[in-house]
DSSP file (Angstrom, degrees, kcal/mol; ACC not computed):
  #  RESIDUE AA STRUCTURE BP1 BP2  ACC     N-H-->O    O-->H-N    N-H-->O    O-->H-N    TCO  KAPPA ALPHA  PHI   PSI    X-CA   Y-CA   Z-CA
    1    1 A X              0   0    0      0, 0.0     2,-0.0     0, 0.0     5,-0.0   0.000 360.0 360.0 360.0 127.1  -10.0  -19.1  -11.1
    2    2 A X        -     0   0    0      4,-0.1     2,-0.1     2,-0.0     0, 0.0  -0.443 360.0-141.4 -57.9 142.1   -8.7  -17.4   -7.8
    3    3 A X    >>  -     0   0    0     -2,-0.0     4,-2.3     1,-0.0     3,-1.0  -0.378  32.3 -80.7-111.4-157.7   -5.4  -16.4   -8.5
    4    4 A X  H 3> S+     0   0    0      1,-0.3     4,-1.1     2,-0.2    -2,-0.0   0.700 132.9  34.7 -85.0 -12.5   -2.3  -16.7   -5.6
    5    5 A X  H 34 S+     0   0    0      2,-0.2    -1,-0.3     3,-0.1     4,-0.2   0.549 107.9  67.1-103.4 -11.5   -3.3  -13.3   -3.7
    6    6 A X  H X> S+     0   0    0     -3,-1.0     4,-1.2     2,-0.2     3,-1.2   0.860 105.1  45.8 -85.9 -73.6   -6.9  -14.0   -4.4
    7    7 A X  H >X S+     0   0    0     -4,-2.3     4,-1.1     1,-0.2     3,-0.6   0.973 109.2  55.8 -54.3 -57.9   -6.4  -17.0   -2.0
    8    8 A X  H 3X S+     0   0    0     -4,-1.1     4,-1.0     1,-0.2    -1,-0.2   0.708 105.1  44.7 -21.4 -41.1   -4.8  -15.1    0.3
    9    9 A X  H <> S+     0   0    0     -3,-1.2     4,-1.3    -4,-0.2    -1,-0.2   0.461 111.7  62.5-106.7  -1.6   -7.3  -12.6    0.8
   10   10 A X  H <X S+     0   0    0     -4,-1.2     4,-1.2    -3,-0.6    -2,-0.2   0.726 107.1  40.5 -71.1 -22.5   -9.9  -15.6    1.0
   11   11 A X  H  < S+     0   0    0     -4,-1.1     4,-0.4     2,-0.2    -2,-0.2   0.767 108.2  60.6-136.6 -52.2   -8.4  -17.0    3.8
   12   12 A X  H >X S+     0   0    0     -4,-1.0     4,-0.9    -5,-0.3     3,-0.7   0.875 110.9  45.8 -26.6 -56.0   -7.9  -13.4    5.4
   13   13 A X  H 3X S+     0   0    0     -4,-1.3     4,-1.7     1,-0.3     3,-0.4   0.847 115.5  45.1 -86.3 -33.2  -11.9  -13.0    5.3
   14   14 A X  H 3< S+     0   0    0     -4,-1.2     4,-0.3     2,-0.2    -1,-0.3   0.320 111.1  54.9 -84.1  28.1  -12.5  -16.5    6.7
   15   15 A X  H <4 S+     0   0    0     -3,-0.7     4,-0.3    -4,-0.4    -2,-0.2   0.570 115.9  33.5 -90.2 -16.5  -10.1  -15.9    9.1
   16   16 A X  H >X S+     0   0    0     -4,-0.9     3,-2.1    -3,-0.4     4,-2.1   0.873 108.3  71.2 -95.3 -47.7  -11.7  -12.7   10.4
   17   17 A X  H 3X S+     0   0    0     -4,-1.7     4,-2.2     1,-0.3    -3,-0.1   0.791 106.0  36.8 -40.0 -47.3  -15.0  -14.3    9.6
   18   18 A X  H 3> S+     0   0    0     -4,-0.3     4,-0.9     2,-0.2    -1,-0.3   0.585 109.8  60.9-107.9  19.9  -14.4  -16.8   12.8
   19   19 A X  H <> S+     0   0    0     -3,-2.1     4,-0.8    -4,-0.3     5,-0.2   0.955 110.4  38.4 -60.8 -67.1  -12.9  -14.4   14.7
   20   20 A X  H  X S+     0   0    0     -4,-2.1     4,-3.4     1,-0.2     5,-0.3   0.878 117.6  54.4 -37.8 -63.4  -16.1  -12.4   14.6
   21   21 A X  H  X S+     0   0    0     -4,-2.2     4,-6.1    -5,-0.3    -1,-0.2   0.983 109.7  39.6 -44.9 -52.1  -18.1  -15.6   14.8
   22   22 A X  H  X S+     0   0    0     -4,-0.9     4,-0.9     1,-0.2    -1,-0.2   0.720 116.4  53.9 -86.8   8.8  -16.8  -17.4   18.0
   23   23 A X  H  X S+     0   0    0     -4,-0.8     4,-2.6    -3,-0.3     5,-0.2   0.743 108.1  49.5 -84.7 -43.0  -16.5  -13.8   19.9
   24   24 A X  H  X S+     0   0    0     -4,-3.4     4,-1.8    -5,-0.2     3,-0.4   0.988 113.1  52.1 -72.2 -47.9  -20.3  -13.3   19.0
   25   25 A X  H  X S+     0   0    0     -4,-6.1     4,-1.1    -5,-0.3     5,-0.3   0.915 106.8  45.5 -51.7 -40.3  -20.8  -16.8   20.5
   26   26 A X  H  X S+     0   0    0     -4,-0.9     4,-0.6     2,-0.2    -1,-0.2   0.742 110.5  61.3 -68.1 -26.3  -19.1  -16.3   23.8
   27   27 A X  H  < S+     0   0    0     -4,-2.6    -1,-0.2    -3,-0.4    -2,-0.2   0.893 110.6  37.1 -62.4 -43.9  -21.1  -13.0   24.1
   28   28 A X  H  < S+     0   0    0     -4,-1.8    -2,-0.2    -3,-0.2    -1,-0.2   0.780 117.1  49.8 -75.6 -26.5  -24.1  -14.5   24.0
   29   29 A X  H  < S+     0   0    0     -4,-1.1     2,-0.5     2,-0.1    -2,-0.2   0.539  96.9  88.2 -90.9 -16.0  -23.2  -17.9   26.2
   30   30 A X  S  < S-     0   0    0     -4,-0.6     2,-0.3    -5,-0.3     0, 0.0  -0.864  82.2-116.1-104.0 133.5  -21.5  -16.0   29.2
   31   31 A X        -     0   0    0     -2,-0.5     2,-0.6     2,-0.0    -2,-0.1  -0.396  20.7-146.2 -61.1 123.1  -22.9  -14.8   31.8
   32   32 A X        +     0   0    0     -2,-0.3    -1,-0.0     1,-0.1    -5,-0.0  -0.892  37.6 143.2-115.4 117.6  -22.8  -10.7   32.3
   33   33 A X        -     0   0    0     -2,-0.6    -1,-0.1     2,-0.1     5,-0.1  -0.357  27.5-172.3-130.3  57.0  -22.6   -9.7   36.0
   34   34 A X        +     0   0    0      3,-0.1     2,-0.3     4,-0.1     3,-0.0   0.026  13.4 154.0 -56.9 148.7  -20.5   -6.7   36.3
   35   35 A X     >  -     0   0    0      1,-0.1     4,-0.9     5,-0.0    -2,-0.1  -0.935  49.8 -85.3-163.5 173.2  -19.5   -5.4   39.5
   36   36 A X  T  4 S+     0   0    0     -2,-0.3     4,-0.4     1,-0.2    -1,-0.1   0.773 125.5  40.2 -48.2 -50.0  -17.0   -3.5   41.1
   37   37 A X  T >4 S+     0   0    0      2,-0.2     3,-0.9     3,-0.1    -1,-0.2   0.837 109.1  65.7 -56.4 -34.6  -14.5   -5.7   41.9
   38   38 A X  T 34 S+     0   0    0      1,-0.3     2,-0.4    -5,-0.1    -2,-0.2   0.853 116.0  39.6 -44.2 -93.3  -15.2   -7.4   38.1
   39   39 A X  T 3< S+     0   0    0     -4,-0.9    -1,-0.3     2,-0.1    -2,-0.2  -0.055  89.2 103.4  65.6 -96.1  -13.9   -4.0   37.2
   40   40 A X  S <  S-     0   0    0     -3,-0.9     2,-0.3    -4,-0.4    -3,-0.1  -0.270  80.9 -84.1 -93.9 127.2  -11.5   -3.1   39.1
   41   41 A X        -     0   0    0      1,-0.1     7,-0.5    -2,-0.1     2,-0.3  -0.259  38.9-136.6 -73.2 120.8   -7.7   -3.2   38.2
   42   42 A X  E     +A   47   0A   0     -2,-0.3    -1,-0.1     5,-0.1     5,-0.1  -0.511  25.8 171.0 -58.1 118.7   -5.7   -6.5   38.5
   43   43 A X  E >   -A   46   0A   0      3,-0.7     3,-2.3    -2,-0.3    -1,-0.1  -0.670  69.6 -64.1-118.1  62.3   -2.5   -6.4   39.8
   44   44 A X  T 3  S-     0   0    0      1,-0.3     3,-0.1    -2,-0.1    -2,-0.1   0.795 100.0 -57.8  84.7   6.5   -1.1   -9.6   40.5
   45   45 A X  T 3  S+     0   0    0      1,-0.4    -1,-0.3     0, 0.0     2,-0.2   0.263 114.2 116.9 100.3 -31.4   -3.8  -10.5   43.2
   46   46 A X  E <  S-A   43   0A   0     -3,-2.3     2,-0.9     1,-0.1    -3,-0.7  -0.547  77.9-102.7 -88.0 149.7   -2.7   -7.2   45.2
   47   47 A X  E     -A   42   0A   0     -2,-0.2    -5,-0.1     1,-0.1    -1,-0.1  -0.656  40.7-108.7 -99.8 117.5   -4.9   -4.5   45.7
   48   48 A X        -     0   0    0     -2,-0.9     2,-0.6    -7,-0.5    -1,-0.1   0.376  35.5-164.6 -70.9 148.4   -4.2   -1.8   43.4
   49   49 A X        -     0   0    0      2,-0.1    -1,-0.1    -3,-0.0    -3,-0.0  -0.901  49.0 -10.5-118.9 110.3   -2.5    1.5   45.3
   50   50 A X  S    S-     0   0    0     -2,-0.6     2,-0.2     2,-0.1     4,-0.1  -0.070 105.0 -24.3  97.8 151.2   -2.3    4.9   43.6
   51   51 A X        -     0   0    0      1,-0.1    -2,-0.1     2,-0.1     0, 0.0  -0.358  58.2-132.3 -64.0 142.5   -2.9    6.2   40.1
   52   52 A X  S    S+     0   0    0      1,-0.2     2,-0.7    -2,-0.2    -1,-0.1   0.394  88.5  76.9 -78.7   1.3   -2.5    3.4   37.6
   53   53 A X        +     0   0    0      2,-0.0     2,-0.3     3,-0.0    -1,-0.2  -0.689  63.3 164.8-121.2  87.7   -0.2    5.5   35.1
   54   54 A X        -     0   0    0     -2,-0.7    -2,-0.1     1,-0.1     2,-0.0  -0.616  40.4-110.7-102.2 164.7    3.0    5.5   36.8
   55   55 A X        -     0   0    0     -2,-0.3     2,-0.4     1,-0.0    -1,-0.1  -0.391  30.0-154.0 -74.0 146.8    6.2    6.4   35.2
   56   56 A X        -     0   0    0     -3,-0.0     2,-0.4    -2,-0.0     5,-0.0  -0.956  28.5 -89.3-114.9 147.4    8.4    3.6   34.8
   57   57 A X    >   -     0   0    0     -2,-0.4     3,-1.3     1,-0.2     4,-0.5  -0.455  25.0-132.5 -61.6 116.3   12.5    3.9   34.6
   58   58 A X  T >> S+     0   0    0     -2,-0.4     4,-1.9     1,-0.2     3,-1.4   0.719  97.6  71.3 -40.5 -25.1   13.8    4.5   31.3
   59   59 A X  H >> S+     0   0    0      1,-0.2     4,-2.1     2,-0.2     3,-0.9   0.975  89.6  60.3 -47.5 -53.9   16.6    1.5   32.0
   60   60 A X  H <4 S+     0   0    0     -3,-1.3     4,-0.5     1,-0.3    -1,-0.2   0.528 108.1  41.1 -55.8  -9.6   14.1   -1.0   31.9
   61   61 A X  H <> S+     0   0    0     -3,-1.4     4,-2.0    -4,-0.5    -1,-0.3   0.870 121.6  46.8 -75.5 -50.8   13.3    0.0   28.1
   62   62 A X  H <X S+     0   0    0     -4,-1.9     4,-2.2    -3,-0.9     5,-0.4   0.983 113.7  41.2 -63.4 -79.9   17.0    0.4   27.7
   63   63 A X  H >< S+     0   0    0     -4,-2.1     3,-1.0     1,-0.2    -1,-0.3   0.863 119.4  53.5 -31.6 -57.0   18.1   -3.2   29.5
   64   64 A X  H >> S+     0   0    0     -4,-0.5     4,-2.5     1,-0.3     3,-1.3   0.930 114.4  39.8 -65.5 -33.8   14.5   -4.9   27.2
   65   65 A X  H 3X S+     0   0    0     -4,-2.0     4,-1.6     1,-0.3    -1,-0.3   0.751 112.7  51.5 -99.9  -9.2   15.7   -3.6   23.8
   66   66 A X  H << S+     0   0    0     -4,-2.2    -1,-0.3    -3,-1.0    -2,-0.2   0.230 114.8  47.1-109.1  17.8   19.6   -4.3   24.1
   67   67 A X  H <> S+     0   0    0     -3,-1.3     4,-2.1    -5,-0.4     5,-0.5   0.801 103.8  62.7 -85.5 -65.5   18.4   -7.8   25.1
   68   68 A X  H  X S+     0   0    0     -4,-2.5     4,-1.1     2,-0.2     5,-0.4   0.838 110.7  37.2  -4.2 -78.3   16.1   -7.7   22.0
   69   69 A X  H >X S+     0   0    0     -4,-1.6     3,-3.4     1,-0.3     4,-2.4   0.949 112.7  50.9 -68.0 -65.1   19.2   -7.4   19.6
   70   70 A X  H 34 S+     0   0    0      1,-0.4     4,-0.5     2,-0.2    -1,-0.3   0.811 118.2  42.3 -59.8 -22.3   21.8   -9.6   21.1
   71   71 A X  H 3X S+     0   0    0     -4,-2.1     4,-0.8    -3,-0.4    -1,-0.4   0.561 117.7  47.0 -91.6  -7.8   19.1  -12.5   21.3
   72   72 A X  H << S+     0   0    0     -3,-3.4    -2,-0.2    -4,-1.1    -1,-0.2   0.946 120.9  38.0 -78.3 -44.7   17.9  -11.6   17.9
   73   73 A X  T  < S+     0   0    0     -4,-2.4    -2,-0.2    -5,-0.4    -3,-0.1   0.613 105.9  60.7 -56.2 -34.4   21.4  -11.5   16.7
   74   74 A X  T >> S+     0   0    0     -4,-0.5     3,-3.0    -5,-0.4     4,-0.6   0.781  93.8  77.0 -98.4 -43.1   22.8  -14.5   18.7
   75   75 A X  H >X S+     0   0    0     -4,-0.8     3,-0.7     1,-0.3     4,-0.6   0.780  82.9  66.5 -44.7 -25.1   19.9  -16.5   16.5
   76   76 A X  H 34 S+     0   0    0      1,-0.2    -1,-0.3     2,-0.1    -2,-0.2   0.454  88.2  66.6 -88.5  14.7   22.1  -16.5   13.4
   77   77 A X  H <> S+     0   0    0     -3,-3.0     4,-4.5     3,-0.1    -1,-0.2   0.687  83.4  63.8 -99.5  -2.1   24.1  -18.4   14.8
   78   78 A X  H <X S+     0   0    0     -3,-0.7     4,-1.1    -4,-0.6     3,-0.4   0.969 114.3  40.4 -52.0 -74.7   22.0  -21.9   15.2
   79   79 A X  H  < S+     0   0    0     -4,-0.6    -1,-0.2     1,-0.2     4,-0.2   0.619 108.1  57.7 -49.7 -19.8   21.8  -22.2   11.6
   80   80 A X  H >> S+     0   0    0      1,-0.2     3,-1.2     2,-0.2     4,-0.9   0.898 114.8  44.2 -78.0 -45.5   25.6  -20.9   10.8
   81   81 A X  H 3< S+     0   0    0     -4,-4.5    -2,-0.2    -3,-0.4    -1,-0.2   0.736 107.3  55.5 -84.9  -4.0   26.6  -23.9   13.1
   82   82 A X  T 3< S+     0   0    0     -4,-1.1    -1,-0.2     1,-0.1    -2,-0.2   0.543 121.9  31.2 -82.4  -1.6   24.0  -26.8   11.6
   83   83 A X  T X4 S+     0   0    0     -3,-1.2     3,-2.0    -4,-0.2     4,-0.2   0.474  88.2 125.7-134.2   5.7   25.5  -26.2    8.1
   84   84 A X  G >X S+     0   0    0     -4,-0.9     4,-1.3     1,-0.3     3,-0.5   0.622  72.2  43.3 -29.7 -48.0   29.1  -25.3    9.2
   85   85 A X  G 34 S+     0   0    0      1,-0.2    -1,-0.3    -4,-0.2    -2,-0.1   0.756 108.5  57.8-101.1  -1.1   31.1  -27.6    7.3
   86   86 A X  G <4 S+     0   0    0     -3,-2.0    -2,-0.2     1,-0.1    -1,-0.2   0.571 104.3  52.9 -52.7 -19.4   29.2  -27.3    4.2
   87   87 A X  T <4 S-     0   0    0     -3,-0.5     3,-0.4     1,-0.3     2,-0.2   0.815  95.1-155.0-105.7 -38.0   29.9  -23.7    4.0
   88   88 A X     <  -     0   0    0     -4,-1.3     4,-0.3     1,-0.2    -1,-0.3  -0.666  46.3 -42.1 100.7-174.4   33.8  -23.6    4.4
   89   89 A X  S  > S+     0   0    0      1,-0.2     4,-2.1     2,-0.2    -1,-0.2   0.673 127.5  70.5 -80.3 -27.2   36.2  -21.4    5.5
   90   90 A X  H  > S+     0   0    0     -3,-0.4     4,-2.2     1,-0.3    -1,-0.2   0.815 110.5  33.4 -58.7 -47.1   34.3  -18.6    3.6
   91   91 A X  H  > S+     0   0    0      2,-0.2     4,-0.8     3,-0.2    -1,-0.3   0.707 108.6  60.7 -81.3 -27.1   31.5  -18.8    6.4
   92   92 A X  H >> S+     0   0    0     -4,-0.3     4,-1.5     2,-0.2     3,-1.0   0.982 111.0  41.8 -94.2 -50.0   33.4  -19.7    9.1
   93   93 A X  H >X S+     0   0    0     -4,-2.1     4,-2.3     1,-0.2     3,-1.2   0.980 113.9  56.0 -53.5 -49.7   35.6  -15.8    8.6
   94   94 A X  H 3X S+     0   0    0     -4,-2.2     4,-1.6     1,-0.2    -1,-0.2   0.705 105.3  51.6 -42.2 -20.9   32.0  -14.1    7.8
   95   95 A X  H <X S+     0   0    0     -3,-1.0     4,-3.9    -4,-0.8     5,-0.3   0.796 109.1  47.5 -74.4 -42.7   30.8  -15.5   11.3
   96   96 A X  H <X S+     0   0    0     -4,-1.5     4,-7.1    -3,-1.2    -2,-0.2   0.870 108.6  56.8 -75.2 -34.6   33.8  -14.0   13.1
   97   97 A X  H  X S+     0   0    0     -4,-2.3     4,-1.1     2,-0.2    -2,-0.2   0.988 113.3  39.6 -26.0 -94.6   33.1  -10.9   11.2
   98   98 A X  H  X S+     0   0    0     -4,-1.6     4,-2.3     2,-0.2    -2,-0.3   0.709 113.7  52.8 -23.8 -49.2   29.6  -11.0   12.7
   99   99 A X  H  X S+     0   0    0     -4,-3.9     4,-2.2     1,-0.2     5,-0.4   0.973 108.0  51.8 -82.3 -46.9   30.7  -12.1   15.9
  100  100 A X  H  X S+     0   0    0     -4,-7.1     4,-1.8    -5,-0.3    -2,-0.2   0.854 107.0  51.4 -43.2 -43.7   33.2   -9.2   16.2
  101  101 A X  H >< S+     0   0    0     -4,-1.1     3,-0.7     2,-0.2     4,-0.5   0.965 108.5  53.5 -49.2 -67.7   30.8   -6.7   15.4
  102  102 A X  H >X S+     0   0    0     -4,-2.3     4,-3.5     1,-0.3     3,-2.6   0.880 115.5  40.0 -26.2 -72.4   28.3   -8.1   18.2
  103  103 A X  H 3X S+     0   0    0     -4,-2.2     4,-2.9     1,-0.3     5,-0.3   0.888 109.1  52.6 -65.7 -20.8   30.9   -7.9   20.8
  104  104 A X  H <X S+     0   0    0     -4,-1.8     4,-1.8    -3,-0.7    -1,-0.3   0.660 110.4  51.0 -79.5   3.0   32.5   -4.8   20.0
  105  105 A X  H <>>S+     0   0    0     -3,-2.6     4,-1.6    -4,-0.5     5,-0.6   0.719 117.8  47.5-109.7 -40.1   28.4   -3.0   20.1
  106  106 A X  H  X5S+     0   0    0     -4,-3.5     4,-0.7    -5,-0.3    -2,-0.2   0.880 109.1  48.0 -63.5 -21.3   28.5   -5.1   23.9
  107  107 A X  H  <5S+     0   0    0     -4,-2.9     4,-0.4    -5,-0.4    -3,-0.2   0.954 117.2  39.4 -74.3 -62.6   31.7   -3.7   24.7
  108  108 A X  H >X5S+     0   0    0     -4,-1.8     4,-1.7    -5,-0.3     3,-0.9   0.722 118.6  51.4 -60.4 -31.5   30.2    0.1   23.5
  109  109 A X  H 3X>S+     0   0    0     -4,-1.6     4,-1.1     2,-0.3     5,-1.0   0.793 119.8  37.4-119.0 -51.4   26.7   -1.1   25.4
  110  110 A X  H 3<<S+     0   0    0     -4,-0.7    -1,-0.2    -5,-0.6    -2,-0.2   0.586 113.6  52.5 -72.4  -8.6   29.0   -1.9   28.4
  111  111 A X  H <45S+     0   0    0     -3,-0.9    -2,-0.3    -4,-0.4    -1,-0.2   0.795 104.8  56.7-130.7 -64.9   31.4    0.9   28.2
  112  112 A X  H  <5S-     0   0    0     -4,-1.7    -2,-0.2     1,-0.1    -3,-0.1   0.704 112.9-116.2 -54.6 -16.6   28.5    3.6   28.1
  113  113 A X  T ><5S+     0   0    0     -4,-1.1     3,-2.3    -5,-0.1    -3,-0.2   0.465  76.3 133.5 115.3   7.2   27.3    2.3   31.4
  114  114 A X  T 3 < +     0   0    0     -5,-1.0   -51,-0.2     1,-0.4    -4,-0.2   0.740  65.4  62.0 -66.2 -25.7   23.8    1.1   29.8
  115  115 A X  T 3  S+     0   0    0     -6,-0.6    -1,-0.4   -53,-0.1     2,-0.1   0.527  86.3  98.8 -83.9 -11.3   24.1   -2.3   31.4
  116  116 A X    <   -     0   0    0     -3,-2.3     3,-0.3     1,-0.1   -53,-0.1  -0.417  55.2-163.6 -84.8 150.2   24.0   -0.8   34.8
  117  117 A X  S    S+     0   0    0      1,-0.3     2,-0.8    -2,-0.1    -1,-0.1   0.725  90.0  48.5 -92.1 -31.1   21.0   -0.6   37.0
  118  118 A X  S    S-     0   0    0      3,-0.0    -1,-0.3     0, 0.0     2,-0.1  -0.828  79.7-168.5-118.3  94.3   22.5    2.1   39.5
  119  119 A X        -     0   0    0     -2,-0.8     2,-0.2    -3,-0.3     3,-0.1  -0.499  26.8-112.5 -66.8 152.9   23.8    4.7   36.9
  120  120 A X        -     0   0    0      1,-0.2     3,-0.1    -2,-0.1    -1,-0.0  -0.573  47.2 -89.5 -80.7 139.4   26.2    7.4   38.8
  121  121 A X        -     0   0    0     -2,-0.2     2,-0.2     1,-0.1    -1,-0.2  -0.261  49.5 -92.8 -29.2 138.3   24.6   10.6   38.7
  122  122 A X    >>  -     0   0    0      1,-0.1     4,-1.0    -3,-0.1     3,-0.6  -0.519  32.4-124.5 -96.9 173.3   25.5   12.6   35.7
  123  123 A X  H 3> S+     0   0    0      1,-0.2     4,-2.4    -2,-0.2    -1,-0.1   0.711 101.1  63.0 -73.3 -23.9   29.0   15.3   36.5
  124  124 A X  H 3> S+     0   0    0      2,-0.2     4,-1.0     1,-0.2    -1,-0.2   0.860  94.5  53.2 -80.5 -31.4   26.6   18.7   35.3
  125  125 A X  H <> S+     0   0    0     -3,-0.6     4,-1.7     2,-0.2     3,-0.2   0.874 108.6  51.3 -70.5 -24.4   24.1   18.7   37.7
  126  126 A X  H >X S+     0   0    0     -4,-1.0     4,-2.7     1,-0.2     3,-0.5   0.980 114.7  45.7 -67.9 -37.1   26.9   18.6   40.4
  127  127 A X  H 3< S+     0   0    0     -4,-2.4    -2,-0.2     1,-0.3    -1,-0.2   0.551 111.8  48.2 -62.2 -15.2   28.3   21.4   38.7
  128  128 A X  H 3X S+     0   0    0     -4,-1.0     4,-1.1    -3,-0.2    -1,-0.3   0.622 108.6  53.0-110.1 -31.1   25.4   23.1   38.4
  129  129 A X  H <X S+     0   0    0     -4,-1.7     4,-1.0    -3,-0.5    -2,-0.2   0.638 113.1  44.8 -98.2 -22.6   24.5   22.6   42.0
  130  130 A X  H  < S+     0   0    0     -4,-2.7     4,-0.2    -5,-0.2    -1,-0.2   0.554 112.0  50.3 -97.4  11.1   28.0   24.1   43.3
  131  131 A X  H  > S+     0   0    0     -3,-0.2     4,-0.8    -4,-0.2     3,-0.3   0.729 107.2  55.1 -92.0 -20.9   28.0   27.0   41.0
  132  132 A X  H >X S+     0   0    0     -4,-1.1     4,-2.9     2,-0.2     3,-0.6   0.970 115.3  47.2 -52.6 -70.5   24.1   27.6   42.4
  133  133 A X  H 3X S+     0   0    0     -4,-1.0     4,-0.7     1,-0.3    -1,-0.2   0.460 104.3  49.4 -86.9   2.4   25.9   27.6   45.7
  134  134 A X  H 3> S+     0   0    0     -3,-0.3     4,-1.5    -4,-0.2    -1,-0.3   0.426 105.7  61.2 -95.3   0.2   28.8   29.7   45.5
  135  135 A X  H XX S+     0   0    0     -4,-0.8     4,-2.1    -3,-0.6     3,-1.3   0.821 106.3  47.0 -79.4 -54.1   26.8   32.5   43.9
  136  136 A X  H 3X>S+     0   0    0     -4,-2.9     5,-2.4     1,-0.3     4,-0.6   0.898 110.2  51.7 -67.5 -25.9   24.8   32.7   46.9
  137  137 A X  H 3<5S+     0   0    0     -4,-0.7    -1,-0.3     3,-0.2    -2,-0.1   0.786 110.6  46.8 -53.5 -22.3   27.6   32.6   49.2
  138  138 A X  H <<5S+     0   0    0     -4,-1.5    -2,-0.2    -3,-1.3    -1,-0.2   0.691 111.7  51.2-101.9  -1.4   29.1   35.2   47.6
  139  139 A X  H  <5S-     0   0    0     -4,-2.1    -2,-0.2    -3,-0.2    -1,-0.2   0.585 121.2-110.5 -47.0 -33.7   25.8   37.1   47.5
  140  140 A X  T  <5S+     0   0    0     -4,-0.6    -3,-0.2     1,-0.3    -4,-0.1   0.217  75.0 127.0  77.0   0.2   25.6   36.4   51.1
  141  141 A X      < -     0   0    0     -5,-2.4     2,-0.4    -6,-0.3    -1,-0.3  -0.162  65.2 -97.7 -98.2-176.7   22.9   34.1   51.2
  142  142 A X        -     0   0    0     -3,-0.1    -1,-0.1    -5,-0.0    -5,-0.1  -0.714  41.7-107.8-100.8 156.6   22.8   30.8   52.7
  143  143 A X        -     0   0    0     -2,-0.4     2,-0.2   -10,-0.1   -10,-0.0  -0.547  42.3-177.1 -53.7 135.9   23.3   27.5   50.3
  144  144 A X        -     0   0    0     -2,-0.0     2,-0.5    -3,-0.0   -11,-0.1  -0.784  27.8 -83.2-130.6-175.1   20.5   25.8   49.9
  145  145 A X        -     0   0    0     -2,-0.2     2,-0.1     1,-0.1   -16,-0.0  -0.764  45.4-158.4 -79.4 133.3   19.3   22.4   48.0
  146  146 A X        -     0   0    0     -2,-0.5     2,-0.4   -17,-0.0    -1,-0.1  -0.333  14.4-150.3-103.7-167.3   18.8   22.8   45.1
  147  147 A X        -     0   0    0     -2,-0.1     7,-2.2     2,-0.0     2,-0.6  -0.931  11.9-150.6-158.8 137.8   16.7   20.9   42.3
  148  148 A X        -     0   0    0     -2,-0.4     2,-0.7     5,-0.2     5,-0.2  -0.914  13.5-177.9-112.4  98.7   17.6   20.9   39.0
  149  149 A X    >   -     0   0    0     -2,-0.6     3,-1.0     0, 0.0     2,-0.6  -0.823  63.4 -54.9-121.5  84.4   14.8   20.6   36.5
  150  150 A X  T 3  S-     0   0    0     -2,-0.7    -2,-0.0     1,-0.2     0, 0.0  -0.706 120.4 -22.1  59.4-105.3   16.2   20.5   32.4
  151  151 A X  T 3  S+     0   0    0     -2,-0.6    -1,-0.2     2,-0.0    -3,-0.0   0.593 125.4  81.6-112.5  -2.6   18.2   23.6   32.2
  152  152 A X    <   -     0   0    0     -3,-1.0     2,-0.3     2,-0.0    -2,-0.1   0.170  61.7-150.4 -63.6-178.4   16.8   25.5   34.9
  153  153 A X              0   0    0     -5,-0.2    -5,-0.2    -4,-0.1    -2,-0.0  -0.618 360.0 360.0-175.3 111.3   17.7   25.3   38.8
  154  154 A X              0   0    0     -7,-2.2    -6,-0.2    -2,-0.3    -9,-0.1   0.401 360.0 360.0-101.1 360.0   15.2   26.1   41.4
């Protein structure tokens, strides 16, 4: 007799079993005509411009993953409000709990500037780019632009 993990891993090997199967059918029942355009990278119907590993702005990580938690978060409460008057008063302060904590990590999310799309430059590279340029004035040389690259300035 299989026992409850036994079934499990039964159902794991015919699950892989018709993965494998209906992949080896469609390889054999489609047609293979490769070509250049076949290929070729899809973008959205536009025709792709440039190397294909371009950097993307770290906000947009930022902005996905502090959606990620408040929507994750914001799910416990469907179930805290279908069973709400079962639970008592005891549930209804643990929810406020909760919900304080939520906002006060949107207040800090909001208060570090994370929610913004056009962050301010940050205050050291200005400093770093008028002390660049009073040494060379008082070198004699002219101010130039500078560019600031980690801790360096070239």
């Amino acid at each position: 007799m299989l026992s409850q993990f036994g079934i499990v891993l039964l159902f794991f090997i015919v699950a892989a079993l018709f993965v494998a199967a209906a992949m080896f059918g469609a390889r054999l029942l489609r047609p293979a005509r490769p070509s250049a355009e076949k290929l070729s990278t899809y973008e959205c119907g536009e025709e792709p411009i440039g190397d294909t590993w371009v950097k993307f702005n770290v906000r947009f990580y930022i902005v996905a993953l502090i959606f990620l938690i408040f929507d994750v978060e914001v799910v416990f409460l469907f179930p805290w409000a279908l069973v709400y008057q079962k639970l008592g008063m005891f549930a209804f302060v643990e929810m406020m709990i909760f919900l304080a904590i939520l906002v006060a990590g949107y207040v800090y999310v909001w208060v570090k500037g994370d929610l913004d799309w056009d962050k301010p430059r940050p205050r050291y590279i200005d400093y770093v780019r008028n002390m660049v340029a009073e040494t060379l004035l008082a070198e004699g040389g002219e101010p130039r632009q500078t560019h600031v690259v980690g801790t360096e300035v070239k």
